[in-house]
Biopython code that builds the backbone (N, CA, C, O; Angstrom):
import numpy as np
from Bio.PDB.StructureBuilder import StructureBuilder

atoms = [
    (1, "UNK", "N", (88.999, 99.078, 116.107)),
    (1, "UNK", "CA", (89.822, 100.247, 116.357)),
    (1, "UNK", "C", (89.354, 100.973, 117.619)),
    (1, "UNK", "O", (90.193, 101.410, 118.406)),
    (2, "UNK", "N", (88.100, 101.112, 117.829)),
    (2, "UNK", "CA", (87.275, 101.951, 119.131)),
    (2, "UNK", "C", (88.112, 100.734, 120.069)),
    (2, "UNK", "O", (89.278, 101.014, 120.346)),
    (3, "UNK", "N", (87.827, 100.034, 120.331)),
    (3, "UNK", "CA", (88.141, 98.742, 121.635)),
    (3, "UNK", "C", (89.780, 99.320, 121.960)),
    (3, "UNK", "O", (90.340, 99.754, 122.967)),
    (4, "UNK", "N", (90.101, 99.127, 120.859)),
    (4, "UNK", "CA", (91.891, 99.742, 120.725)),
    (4, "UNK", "C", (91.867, 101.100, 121.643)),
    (4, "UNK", "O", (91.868, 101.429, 122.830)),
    (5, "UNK", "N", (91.853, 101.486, 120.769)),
    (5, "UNK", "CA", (91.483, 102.964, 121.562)),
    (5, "UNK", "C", (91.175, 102.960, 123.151)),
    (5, "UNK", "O", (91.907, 103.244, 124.099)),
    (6, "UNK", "N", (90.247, 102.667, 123.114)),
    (6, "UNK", "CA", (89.917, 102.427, 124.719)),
    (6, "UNK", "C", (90.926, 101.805, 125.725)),
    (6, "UNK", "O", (91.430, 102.335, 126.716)),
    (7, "UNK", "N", (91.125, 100.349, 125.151)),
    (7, "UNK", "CA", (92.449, 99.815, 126.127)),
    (7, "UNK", "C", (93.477, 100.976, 125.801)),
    (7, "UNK", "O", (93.288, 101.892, 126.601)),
    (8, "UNK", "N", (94.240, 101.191, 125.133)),
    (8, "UNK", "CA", (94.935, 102.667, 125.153)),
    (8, "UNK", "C", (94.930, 103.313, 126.525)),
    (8, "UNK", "O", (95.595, 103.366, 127.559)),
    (9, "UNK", "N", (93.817, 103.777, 125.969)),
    (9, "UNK", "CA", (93.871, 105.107, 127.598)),
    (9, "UNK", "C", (93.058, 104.208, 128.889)),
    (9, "UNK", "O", (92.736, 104.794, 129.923)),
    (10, "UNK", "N", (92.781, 102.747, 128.689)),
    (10, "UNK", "CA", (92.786, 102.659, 130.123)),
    (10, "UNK", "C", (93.973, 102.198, 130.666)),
    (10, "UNK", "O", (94.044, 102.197, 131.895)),
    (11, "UNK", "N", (94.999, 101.773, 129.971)),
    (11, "UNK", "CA", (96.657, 101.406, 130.097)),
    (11, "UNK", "C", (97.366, 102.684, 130.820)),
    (11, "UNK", "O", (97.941, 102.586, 131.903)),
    (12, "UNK", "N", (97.274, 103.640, 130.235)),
    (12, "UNK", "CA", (97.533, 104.983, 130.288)),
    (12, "UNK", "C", (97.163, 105.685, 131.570)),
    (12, "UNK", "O", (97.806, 106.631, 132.025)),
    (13, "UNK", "N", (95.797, 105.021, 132.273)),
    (13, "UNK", "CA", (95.144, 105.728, 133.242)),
    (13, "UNK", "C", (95.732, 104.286, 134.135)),
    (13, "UNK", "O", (96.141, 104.617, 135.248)),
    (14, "UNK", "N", (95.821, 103.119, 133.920)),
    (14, "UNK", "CA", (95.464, 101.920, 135.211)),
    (14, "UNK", "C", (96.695, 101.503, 135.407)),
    (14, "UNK", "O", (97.141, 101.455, 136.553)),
    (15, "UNK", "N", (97.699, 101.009, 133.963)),
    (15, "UNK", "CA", (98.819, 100.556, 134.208)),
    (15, "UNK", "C", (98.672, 99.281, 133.503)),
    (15, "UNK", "O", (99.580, 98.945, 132.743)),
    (16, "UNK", "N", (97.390, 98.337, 133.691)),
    (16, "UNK", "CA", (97.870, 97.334, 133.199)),
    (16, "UNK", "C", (96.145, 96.591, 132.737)),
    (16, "UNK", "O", (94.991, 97.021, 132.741)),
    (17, "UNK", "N", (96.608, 95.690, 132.489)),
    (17, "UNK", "CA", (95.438, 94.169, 132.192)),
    (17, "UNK", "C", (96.053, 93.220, 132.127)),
    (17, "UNK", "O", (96.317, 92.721, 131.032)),
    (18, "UNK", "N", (96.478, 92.671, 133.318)),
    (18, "UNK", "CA", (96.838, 91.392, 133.565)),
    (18, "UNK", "C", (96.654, 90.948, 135.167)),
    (18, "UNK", "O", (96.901, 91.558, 136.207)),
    (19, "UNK", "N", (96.100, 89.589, 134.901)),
    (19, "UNK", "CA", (96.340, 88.697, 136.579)),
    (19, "UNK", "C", (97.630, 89.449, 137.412)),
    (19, "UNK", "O", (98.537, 90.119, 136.917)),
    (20, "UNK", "N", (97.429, 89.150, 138.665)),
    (20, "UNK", "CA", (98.550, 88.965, 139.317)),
    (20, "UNK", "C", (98.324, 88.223, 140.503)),
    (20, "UNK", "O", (97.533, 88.534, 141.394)),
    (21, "UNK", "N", (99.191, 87.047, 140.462)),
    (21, "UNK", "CA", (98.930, 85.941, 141.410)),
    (21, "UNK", "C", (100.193, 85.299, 141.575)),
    (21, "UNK", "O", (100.809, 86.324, 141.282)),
    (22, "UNK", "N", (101.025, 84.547, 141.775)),
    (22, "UNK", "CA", (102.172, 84.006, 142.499)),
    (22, "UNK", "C", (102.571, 82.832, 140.798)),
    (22, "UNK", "O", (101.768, 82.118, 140.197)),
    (23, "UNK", "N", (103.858, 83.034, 140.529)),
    (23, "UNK", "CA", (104.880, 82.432, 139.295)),
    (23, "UNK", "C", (103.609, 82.919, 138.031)),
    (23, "UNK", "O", (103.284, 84.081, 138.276)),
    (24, "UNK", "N", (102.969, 82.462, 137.011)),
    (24, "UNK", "CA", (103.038, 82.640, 135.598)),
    (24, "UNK", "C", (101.381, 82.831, 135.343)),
    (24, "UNK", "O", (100.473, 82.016, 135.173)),
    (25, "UNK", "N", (101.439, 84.594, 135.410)),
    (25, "UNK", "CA", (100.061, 84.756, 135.001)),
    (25, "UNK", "C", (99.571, 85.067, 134.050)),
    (25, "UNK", "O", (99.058, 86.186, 134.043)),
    (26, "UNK", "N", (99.511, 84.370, 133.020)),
    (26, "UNK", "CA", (99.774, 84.399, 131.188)),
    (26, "UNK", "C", (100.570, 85.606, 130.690)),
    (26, "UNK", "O", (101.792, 85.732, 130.766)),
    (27, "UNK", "N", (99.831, 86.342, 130.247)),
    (27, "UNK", "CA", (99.814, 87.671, 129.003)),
    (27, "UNK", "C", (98.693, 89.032, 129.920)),
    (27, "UNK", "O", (97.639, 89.136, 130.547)),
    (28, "UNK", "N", (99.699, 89.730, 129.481)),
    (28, "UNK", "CA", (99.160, 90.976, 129.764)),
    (28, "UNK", "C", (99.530, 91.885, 128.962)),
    (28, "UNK", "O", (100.390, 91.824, 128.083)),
    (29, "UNK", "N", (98.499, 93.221, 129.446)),
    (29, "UNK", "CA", (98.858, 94.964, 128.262)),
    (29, "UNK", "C", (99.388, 95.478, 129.518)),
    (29, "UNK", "O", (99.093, 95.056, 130.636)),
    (30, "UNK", "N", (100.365, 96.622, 129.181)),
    (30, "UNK", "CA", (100.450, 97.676, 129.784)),
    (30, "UNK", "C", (101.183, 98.871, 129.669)),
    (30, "UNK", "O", (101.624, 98.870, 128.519)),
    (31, "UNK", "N", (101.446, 99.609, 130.092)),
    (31, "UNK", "CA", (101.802, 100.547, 130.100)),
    (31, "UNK", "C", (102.969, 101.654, 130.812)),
    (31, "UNK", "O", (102.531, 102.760, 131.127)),
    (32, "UNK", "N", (104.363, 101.373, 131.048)),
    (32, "UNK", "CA", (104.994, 101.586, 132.012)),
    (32, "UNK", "C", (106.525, 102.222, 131.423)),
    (32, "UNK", "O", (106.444, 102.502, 130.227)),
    (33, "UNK", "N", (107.512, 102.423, 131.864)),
    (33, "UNK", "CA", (107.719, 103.518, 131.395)),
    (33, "UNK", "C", (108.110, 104.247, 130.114)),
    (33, "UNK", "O", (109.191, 104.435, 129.554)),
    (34, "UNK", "N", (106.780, 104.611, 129.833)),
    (34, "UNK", "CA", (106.507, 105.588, 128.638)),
    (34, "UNK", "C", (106.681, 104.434, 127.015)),
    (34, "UNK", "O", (107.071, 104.619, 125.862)),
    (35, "UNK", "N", (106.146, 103.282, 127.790)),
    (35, "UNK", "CA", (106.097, 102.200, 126.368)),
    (35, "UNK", "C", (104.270, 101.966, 126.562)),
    (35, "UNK", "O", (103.566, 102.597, 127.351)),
    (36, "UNK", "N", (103.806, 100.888, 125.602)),
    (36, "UNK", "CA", (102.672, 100.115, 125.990)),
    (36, "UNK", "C", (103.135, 99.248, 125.843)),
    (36, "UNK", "O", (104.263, 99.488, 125.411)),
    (37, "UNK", "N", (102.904, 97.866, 125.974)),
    (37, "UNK", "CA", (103.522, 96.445, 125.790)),
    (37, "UNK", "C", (102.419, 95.595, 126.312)),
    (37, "UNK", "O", (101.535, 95.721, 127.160)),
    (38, "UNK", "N", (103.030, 94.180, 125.017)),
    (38, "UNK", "CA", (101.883, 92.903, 125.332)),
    (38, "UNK", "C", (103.085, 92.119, 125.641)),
    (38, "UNK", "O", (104.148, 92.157, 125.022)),
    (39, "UNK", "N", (102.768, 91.322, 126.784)),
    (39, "UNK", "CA", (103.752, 90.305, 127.094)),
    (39, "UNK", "C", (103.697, 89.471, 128.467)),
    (39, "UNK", "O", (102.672, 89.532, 129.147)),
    (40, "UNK", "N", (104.397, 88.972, 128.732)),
    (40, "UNK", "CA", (104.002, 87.446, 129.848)),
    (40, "UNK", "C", (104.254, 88.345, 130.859)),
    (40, "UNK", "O", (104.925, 89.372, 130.953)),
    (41, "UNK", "N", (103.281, 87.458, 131.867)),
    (41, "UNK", "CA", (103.473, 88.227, 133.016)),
    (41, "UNK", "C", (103.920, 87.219, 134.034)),
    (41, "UNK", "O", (103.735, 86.012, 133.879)),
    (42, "UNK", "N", (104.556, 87.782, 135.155)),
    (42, "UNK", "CA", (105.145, 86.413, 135.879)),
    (42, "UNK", "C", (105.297, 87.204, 137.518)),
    (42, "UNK", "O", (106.215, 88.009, 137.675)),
    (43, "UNK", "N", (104.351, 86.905, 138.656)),
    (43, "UNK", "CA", (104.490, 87.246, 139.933)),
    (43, "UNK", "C", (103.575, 88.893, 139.670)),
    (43, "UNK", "O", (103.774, 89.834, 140.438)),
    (44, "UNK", "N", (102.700, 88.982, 138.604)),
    (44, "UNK", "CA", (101.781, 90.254, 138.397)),
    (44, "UNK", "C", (102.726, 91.325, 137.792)),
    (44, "UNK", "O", (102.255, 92.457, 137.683)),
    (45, "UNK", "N", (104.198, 91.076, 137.324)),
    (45, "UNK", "CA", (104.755, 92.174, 136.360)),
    (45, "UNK", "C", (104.842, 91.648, 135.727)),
    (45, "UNK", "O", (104.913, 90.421, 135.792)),
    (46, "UNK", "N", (104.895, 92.587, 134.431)),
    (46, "UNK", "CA", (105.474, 92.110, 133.290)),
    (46, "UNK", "C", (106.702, 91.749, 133.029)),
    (46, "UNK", "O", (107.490, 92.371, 133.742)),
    (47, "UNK", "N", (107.365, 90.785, 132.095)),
    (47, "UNK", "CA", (108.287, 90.286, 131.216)),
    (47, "UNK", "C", (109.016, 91.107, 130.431)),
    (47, "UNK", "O", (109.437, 90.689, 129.352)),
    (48, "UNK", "N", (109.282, 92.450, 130.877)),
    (48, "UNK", "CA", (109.676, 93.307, 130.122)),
    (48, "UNK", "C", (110.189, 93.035, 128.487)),
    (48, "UNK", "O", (109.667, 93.226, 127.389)),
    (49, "UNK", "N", (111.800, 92.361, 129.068)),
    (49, "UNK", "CA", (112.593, 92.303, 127.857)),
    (49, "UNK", "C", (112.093, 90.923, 126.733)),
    (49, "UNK", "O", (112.649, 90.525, 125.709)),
    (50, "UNK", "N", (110.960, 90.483, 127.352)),
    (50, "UNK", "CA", (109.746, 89.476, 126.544)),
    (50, "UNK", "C", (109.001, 90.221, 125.415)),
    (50, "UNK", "O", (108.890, 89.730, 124.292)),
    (51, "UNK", "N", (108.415, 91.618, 125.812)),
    (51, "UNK", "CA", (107.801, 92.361, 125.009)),
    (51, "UNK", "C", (108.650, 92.804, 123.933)),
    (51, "UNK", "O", (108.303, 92.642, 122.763)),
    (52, "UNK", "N", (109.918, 93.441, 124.299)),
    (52, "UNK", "CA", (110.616, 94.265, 123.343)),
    (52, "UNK", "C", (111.722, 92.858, 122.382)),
    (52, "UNK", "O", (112.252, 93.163, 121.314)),
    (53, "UNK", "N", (111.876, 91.586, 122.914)),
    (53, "UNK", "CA", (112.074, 90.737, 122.026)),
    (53, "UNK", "C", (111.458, 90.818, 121.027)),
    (53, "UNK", "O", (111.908, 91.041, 119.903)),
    (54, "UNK", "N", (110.176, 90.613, 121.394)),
    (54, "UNK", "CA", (109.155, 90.004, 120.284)),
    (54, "UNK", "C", (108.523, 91.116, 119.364)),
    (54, "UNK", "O", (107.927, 90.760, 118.347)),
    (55, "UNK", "N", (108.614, 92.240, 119.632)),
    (55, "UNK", "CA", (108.782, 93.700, 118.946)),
    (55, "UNK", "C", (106.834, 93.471, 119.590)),
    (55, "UNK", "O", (105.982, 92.944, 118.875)),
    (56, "UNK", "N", (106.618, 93.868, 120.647)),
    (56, "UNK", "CA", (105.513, 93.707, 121.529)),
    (56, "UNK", "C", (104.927, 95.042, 122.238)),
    (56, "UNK", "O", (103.807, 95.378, 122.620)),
    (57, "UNK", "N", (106.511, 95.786, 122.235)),
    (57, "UNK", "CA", (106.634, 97.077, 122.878)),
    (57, "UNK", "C", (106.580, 98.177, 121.862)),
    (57, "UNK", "O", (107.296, 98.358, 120.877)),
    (58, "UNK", "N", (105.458, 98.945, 122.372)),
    (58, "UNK", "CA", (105.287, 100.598, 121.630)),
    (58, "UNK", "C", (105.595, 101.456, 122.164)),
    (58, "UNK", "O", (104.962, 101.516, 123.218)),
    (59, "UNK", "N", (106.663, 102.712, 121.989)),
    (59, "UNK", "CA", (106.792, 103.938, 122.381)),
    (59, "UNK", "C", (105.302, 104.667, 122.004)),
    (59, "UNK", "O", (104.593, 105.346, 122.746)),
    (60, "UNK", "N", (105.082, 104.281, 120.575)),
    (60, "UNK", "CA", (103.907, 105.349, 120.047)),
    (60, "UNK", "C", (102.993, 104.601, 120.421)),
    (60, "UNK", "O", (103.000, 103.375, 120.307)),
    (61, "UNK", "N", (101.846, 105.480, 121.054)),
    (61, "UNK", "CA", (100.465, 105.128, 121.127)),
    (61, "UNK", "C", (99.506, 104.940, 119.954)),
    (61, "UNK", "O", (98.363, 104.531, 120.160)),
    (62, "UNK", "N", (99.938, 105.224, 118.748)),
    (62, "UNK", "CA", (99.162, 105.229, 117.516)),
    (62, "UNK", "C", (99.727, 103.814, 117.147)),
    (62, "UNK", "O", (98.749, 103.126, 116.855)),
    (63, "UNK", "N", (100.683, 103.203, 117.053)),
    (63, "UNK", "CA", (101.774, 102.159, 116.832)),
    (63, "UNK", "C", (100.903, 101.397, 117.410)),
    (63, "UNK", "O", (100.004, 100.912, 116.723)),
    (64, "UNK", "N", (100.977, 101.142, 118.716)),
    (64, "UNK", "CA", (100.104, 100.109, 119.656)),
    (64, "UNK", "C", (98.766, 99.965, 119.215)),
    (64, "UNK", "O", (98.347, 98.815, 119.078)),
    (65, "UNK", "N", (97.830, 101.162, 118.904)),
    (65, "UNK", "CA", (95.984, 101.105, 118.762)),
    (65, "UNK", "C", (96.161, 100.842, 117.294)),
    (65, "UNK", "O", (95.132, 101.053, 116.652)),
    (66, "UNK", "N", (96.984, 100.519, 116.736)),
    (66, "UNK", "CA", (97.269, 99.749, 115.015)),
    (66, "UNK", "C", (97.326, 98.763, 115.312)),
    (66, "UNK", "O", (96.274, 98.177, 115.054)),
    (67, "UNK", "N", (98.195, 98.034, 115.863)),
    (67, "UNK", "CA", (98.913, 96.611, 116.164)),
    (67, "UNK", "C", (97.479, 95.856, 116.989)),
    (67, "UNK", "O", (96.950, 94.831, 116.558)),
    (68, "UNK", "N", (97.112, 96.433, 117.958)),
    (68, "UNK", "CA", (95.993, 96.035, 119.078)),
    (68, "UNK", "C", (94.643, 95.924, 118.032)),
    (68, "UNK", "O", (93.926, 94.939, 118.211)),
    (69, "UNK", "N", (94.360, 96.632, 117.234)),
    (69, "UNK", "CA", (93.462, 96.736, 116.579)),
    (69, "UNK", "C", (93.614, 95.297, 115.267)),
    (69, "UNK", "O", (92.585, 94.730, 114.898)),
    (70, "UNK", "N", (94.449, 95.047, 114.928)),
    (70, "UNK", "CA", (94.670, 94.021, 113.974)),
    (70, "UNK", "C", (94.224, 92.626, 114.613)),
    (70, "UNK", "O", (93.471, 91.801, 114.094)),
    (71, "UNK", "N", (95.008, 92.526, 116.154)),
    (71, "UNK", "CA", (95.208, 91.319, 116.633)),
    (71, "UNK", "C", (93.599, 90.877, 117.149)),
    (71, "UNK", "O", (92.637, 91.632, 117.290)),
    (72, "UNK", "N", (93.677, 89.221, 117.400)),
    (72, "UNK", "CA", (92.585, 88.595, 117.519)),
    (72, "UNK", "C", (92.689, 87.533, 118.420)),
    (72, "UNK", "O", (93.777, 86.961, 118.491)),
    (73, "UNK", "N", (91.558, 87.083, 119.272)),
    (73, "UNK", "CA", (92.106, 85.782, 120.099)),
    (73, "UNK", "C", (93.042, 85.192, 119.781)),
    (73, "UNK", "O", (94.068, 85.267, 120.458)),
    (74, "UNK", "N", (92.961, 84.313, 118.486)),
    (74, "UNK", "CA", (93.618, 83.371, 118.478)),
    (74, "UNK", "C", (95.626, 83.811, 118.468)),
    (74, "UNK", "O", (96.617, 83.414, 119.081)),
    (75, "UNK", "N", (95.326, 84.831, 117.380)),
    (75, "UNK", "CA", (96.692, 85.873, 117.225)),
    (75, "UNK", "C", (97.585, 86.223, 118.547)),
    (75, "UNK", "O", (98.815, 86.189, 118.590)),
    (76, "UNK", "N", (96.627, 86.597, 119.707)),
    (76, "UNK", "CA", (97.224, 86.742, 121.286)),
    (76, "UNK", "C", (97.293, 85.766, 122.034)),
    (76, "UNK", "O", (97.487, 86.001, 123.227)),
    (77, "UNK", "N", (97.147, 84.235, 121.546)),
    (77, "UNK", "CA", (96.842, 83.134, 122.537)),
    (77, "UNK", "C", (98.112, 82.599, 122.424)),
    (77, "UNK", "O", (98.345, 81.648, 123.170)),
    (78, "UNK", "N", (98.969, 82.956, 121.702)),
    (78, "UNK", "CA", (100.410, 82.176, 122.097)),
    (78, "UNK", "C", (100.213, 80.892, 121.104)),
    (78, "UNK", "O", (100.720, 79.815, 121.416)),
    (79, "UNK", "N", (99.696, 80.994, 120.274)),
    (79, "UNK", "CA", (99.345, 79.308, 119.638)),
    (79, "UNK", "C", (100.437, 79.524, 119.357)),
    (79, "UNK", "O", (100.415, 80.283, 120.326)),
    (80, "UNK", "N", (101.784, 79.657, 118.842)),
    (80, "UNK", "CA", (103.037, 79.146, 118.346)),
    (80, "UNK", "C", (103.723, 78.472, 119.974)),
    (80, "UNK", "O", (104.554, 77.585, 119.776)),
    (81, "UNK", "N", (103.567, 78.666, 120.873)),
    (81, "UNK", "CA", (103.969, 78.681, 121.989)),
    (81, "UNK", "C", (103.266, 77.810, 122.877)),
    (81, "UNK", "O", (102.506, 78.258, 123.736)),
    (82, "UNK", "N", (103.584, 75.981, 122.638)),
    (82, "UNK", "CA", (102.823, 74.945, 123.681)),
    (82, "UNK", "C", (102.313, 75.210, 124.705)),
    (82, "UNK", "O", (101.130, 75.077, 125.019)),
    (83, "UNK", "N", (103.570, 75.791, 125.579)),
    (83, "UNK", "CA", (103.779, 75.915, 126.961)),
    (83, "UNK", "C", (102.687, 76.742, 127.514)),
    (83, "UNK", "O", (102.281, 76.457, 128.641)),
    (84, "UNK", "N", (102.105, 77.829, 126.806)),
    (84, "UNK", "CA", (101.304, 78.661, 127.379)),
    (84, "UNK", "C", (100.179, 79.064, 126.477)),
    (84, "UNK", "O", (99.702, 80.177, 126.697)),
    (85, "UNK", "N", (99.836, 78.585, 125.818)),
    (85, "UNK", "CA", (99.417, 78.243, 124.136)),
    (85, "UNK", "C", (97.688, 78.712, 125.187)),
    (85, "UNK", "O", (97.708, 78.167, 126.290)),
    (86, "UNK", "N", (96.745, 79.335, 125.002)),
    (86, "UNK", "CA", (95.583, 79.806, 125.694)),
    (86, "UNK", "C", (95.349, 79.784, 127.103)),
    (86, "UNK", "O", (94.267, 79.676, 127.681)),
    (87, "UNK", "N", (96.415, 79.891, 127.553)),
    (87, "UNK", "CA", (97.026, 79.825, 128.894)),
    (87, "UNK", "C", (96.664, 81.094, 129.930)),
    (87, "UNK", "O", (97.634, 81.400, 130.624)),
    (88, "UNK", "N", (95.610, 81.791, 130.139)),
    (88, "UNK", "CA", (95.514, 83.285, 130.791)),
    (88, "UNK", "C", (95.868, 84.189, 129.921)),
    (88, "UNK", "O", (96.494, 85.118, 130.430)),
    (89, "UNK", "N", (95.674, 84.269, 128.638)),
    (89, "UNK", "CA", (96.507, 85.173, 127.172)),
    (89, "UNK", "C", (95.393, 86.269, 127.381)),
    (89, "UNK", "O", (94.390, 85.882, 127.979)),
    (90, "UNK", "N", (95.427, 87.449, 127.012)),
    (90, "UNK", "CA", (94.557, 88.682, 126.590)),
    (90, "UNK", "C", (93.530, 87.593, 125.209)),
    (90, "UNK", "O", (93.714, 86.780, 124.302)),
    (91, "UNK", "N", (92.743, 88.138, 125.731)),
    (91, "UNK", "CA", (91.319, 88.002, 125.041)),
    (91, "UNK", "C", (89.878, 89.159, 125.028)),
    (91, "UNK", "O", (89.262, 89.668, 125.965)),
    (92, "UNK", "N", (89.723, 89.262, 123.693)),
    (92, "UNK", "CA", (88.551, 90.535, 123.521)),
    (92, "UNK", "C", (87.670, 90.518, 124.624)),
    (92, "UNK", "O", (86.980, 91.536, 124.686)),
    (93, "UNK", "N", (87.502, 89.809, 125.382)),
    (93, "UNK", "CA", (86.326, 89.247, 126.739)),
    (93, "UNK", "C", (87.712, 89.886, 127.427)),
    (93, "UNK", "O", (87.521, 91.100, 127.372)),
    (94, "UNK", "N", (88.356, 89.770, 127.734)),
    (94, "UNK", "CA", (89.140, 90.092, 128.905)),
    (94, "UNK", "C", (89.780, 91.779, 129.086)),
    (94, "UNK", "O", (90.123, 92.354, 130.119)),
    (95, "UNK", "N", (89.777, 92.311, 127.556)),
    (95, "UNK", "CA", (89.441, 93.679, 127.372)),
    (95, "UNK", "C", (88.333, 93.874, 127.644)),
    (95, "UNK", "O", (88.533, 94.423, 128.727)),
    (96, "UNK", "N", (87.365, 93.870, 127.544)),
    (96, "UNK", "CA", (85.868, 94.103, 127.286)),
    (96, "UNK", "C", (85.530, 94.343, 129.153)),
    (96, "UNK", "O", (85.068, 95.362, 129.664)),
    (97, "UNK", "N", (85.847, 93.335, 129.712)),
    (97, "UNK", "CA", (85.445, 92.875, 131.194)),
    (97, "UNK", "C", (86.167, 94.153, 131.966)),
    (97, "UNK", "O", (85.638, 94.786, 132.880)),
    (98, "UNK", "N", (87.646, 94.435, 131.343)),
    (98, "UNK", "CA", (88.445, 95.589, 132.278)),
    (98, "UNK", "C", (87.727, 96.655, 132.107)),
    (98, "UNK", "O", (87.482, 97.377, 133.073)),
    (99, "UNK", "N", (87.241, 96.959, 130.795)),
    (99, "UNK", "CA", (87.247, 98.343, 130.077)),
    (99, "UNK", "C", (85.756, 98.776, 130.821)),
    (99, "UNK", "O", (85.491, 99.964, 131.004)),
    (100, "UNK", "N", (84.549, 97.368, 131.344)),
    (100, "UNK", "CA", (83.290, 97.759, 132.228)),
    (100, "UNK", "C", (83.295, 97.482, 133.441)),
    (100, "UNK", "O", (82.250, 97.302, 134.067)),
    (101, "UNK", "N", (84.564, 97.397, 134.007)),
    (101, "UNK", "CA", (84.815, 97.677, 135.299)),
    (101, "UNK", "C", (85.269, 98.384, 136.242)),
    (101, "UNK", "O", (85.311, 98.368, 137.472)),
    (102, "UNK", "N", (85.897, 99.570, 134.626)),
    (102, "UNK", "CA", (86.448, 101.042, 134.498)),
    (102, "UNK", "C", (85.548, 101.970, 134.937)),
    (102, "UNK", "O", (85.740, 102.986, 135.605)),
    (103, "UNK", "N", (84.085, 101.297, 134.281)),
    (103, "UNK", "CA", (83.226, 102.392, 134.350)),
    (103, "UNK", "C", (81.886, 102.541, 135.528)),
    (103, "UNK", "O", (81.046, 103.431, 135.657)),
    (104, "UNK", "N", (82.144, 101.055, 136.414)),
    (104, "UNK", "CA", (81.656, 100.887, 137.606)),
    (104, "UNK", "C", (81.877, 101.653, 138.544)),
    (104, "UNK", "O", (81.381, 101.434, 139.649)),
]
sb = StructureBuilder()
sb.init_structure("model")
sb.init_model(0)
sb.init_chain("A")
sb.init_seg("    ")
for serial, (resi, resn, name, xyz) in enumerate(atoms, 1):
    if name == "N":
        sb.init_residue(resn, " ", resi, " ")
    sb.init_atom(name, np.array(xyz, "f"), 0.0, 1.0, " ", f" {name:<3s}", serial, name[0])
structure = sb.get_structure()
C-alpha cells in the first residue's frame, strides 16, 4: 500500500513511468487529464482508450492506490497477452527505480 501511495503522487507530480523511445514501449502509469491509468505505451504516450477499455483508468486516486496495491509482476506483465506478455510491462523494480530517482 506505502509503494502505492508513493507512485500516486509521483504520477501526480511527474506525469508518468514509462519508456519513451520510437513504436511500442510496453506498459506504463500515469497520470493525465485528471485520470491515473496503466496501459501500453506507444512513441512514449500512452494508449489512452487501452486503459479505459480494460477498466485501467482511475478518476479516484484512492481507486488507483487499491487496484496498484493488489497488483503484482506477474498480474502487470500482460501474461494473457503473447504479443507483449513481459515485454517492458511495469514491474515493482521499475517503481522502486523511478520512485529513487525522485529523490536524487
Amino acid at each position: 500500500m506505502d509503494l502505492a501511495k508513493r507512485v500516486a503522487g509521483h504520477l501526480k507530480k511527474n506525469g508518468a513511468i514509462a519508456y519513451n523511445h520510437r513504436d511500442y514501449c510496453g506498459t506504463g502509469l500515469f497520470f493525465q487529464g485528471g485520470q491515473y491509468m496503466h496501459t501500453f505505451v506507444d512513441d512514449g504516450h500512452p494508449v489512452v482508450y487501452r486503459a479505459q477499455e480494460k477498466g485501467w483508468a482511475f478518476h479516484d486516486v484512492y481507486k488507483f492506490i487499491g487496484w496498484l496495491a493488489e497488483q503484482s509482476d506477474y498480474s502487470l506483465s500482460m501474461y494473457d497477452n503473447p504479443g507483449v506478455f513481459n515485454n517492458q510491462t511495469i514491474t515493482r523494480k521499475r517503481l522502486e527505480d523511478a520512485l529513487s530517482k525522485e529523490t536524487m
